[in-house]
N, C-alpha and C positions, 0 to 999 in steps of 0.2 A: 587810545584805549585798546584799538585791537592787538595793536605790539604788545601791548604790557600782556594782554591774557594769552597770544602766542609765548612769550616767555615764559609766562607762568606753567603753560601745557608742558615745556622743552621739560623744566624743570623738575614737574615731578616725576616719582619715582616710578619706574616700570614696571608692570605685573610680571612676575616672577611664575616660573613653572614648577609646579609642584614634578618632587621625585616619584621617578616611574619602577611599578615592582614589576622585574624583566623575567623572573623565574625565581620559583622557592622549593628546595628539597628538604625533604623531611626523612630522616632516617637515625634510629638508638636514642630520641628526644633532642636532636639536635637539628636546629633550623640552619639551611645555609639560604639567604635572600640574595639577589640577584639586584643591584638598584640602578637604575641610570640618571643622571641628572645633568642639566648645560652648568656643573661649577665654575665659579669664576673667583675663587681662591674665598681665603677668611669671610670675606666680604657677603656670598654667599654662594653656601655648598647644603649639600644632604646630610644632616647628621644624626640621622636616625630611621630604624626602624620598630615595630613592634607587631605582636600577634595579640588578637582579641577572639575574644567569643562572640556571638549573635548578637548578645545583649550589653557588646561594648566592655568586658569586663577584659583590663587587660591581663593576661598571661606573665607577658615579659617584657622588653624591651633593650633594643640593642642601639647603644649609644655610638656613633661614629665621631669621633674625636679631631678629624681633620678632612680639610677638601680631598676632592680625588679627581683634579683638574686633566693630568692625561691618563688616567684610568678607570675611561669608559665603557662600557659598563663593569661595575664592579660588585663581588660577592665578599658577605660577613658572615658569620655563622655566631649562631649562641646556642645553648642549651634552656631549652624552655621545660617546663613538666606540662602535659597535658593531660586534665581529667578525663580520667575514664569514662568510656562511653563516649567522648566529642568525638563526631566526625568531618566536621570540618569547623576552619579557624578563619578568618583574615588579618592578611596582611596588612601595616597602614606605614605611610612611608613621613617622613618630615623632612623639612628644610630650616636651616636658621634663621632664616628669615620671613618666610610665611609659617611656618609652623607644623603644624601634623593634617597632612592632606584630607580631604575631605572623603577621594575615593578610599577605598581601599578592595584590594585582590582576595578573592576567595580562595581558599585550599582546599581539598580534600583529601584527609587522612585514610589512606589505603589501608 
């Protein structure tokens, strides 16, 4: 019985680390995100970021379309619009395989 449930531990899947936001510039409504992640090809990588408001309402969202195995850390940029009057946003970063992380980076808009 103990073999079997040491097997069964070997077996499952390993917690995964959510992507980390390394740095975010804000400059003419264009975000460049900074993101680091341990990818390890298709299987899984970082493929996404997005900006939110306080109240979780998202902005935008920047799709990453492929790992970025030896390009650590690595920046994307999009164009977001941000309503007038916000002064600050967060960051929230994802993985393909765990999802859209839990933390997220605060900004603030100078």
């Amino acid at each position: 019985m103990k073999i079997a449930f040491a097997l069964i531990l070997t077996a499952a899947p390993a917690w995964a680390e959510a992507p980390v936001v390394e740095n975010v510039v804000f400059a003419n409504g264009r975000f460049d995100v900074t993101l680091s992640h341990p990818d390890t090809g298709w299987d899984h990588y970082a493929d996404g970021w997005r900006v939110e408001l306080a109240d979780g309402r998202v902005l935008g969202t920047r799709v990453l379309g492929h790992p970025h195995v030896s390009e650590q850390p690595f920046t994307r940029s999009s164009q977001i619009d941000v309503p007038a009057g916000v002064t600050e946003v967060f960051i929230r970063a994802s993985c393909n395989l765990d999802g859209w992380a839990e933390d997220t980076q605060v900004f603030a808009l100078d």
